[in-house]
Every structure is written in structure tokens, then in C-alpha cells.
Phi, psi and omega in degrees: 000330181283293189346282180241029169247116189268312219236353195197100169307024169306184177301343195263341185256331144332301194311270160354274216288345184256005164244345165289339185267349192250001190299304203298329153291332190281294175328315148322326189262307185336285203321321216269343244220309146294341192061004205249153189238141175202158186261160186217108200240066161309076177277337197059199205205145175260122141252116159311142167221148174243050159211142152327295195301008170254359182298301171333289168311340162285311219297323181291344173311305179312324204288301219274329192256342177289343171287353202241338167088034196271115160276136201227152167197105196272138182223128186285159202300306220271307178272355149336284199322317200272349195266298186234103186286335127011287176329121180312113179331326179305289202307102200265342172201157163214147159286125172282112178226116196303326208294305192328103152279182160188152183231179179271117199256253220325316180292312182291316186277320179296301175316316179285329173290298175331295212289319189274002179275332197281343176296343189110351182302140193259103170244138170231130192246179196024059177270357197036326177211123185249114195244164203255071184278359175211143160211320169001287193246293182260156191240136144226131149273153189217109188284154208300314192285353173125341176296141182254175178197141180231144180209177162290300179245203186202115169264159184250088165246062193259012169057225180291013168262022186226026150286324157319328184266333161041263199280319177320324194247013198030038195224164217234140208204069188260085162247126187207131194311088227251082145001050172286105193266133209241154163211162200215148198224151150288115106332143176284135157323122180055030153296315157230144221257336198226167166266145219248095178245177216207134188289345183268319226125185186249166161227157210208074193289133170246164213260359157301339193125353208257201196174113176253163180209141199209163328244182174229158169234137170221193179230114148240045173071193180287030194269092226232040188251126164286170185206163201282302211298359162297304176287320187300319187299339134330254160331339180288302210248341188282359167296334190280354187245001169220064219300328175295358160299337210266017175268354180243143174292119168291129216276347193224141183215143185193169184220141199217167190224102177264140211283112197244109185267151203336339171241001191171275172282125187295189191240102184208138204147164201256150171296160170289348171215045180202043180335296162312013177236132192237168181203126174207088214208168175094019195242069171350268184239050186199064197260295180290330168313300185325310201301351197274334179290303185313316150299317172307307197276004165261280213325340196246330160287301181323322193250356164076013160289181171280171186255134174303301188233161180330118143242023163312352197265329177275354174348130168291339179245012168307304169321311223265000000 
């Protein structure tokens, strides 16, 4: 949330930031609930800047985020050098945030799967297509193969797919599938040490061994295929912030589909004459920041409690 909301203490950076505070317990709780181990790395975190004329914009970032009880620290060339010596001589000054995590995602969505199985959750895969045939009052659904299923409620989480209910909900539901294409370098353990941003993008040391570096974006459809000029918008520019990349080849290349919905923001919240339909869906490239807030605040509808933090900003029926 410090990192890359630079300009605006809205409800969504409320949002951000009260999942970044509930992550060290909530991970904790995976781990312990699943038995599964990922890794969760409070590393914190740098944004570089190579122009002066960009210190001004730290600095009111600091001031404004600092209301927030955002730990901070603008570091200069010279203490750069000693917090990450790696770093490119270009880099004239980043803001430090002690806070900032990153965790290993794959390890994690596997940890969150277990854990809700050892819980009693019933997951059923490979249905390919679920269609929503009675929802008003009672809810039935139907699977592409004839399996059916009835509950009390309905969460909407299908990510870039859940533009598909549209027309089932008569609501206007503009979410669509944004390409991130991602790339990964082998690295000596603690050549670099923190996570790196950038006005280009991030780099991302994992305690495997790996340098993750992200992301570009396009619009191709459901389309999760990498493509060079994609990966080169990388590879282009991650040499000016680690000069030793430019002699290496990335050992990994993958693509991902963040679900972006028309203003941002996600869609997260009950219909207004349909209490029993929740929507959580819509968090376009802060899916994994999201998810311990995001879990909390349906687990707190689902339950007729208050809501921790503001989502009104998330209406599910805004659009419409």
C-alpha cells in the first residue's frame, strides 16, 4: 500500500493498509491451520527514484502516509549503497517502508487450500462451467457436467470471469482480464535483499534463490501465453536498477490474468435486494495484498457483523 499508492488516503488505500497490518497474524494462522509452510518475508521495501525533481513527490508521500502511522525513511545515495549495495549508482534517492512484506504465492494458495480442506470445506474442481439458475430467493446452480448445488448464500469470487453473470444479475459487472507477464532470474541468496520499486516496475528476492521481476501489462483476452516483447519491457529497463541483470538471462517466464475492473477498485459487498448474494471479486493487481482483508470483510457480512474498514467505495452495483 506505501509503495505503489502514492497520491490518495482513499477507502482503497484504508483497505490496502489494514491488510498489510492483519497479514503477520493472518499468515500465521494459515500456517498453523493448514500445517503447510510458504514463505512470508518482512523484508520491507525501496522506491527508487533517478531524478531529483522526484524527491518532492517522497517527500509529500511520506507526510500524507505518515497520518497513517506509515514507518518511513527517505535514503540517500550514500545509505543506499550500505542498505542494498547492488543497486544501481543512478538511483539518487527511495523511500524506505520497515513494513512492506512479500510472500511466495504459489505455496500460499496451496496453504489456503489445505487448510480450508482440514476445515471441512467441500472444493469441487474441474466443473469448467457453473451456471446460476434460481438465485431471487433460493439459490440453484448447475454444473457444465449436471452437478447441481444449493446453499444459503452465493460469494461471487471468479475473478476475470465474473462478467459472465451480467446478464443472470441484471447489473453491469465490468471486469476484464489484464495479461501480466512476469519473469525470474537465479540470484545468489542476499544479493538483494529488499523489495525494489520502480516507476517501471518491481524486483522481488525469494529465499529460494530466485529475483522475481514484474510485471507489463496488455490486453489479450483470456490469453495467458507469454510473448517477447512483453518479457523485453522487462529485461529492458531492470538492468538500470540492478546493473548485474544485464548479463543474465531469465530462467522463468509465466503470465497471469488480473482481474481489473473499469475504475480499480474491486467489487466487494452484498446485492441491494438480494442480501444473500456477497461479491468479492474485482482486485486487479493487489489479489494477494488483499486477500486476509478481503476474507475477513465477507467472513463479517456472512455473519451480520460491522465491517472493519469502509467498503462503500466497493459497491458491487456501482457500475449499473
Amino acid at each position: 500500500p506505501y509503495s505503489e499508492i502514492g497520491e490518495d488516503p482513499d477507502d482503497f488505500f484504508r483497505f490496502c493498509l489494514a491488510s498489510l497490518k492483519a497479514y503477520p497474524q493472518w499468515q500465521q494462522m494459515v500456517k498453523s491451520i493448514s500445517g503447510a509452510a510458504f514463505e512470508y518475508t518482512n523484508s520491507g521495501s525501496l522506491h527508487a527514484v533517478y531524478h531529483e525533481a522526484d524527491l518532492l513527490a517522497l517527500q509529500s508521500r511520506k507526510q500524507w502516509q505518515g497520518a497513517f502511522g506509515a514507518e518511513s525513511e527517505l535514503l540517500d545515495r550514500e545509505q543506499l549503497s550500505k542498505l542494498e549495495p547492488e543497486l544501481s549508482r543512478d538511483v539518487v534517492a527511495a523511500m524506505y517502508y520497515p513494513e512492506e512484506s512479500h510472500l511466495f504465492a504459489p505455496d500460499y494458495v496451496k496453504a489456503l487450500e489445505q487448510g480450508c480442506r482440514k476445515l471441512g470445506v467441500t472444493i469441487v474442481e474441474h466443473l469448467e462451467k457453473v451456471e446460476v439458475i434460481e438465485w431471487q430467493a433460493d439459490l440453484f446452480l448447475k454444473a457444465k457436467n449436471g452437478q447441481t448445488f444449493t446453499g444459503d448464500r452465493l460469494v461471487v469470487c471468479s475473478g476475470a470471469w465474473s462478467q459472465e453473470l451480467e446478464d443472470t444479475f441484471s447489473i453491469r459487472i465490468p471486469v476484464y482480464p489484464i495479461r501480466g507477464q512476469i519473469c525470474a532470474y537465479h540470484i545468489p541468496v542476499g544479493t538483494v535483499k529488499h523489495i525494489v520499486y520502480t516507476s517501471q516496475g518491481y524486483l522481488v528476492p525469494k529465499e529460494n534463490g530466485t529475483l522475481v521481476n514484474g510485471a507489463s501489462e496488455d490486453i489479450a483476452g483470456f490469453a495467458t501465453s507469454v510473448t517477447e516483447k512483453g518479457i523485453k519491457r522487462l529485461t529492458n529497463w531492470n538492468r538500470n536498477v540492478f546493473p548485474f541483470l544485464e548479463k543474465k538471462e531469465p530462467f522463468h517466464r509465466w503470465a497471469g490474468l488480473r482481474p481489473a475492473t473499469q475504475d480499480g477498485y474491486p467489487l466487494i459487498g452484498n446485492l441491494q435486494d438480494a442480501p444473500h448474494i456477497t461479491f468479492a471479486t474485482g482486485h486487479y493487481r493487489n489479489g494477494i495484498l488483499l486477500s486476509p482483508i478481503t476474507a475477513l470483510t465477507v467472513a463479517d457480512i456472512v455473519d451480520g457483523k460491522q465491517e472493519r474498514v469502509s467498503i462503500s467505495l466497493f459497491d458491487p452495483q456501482r457500475f449499473t
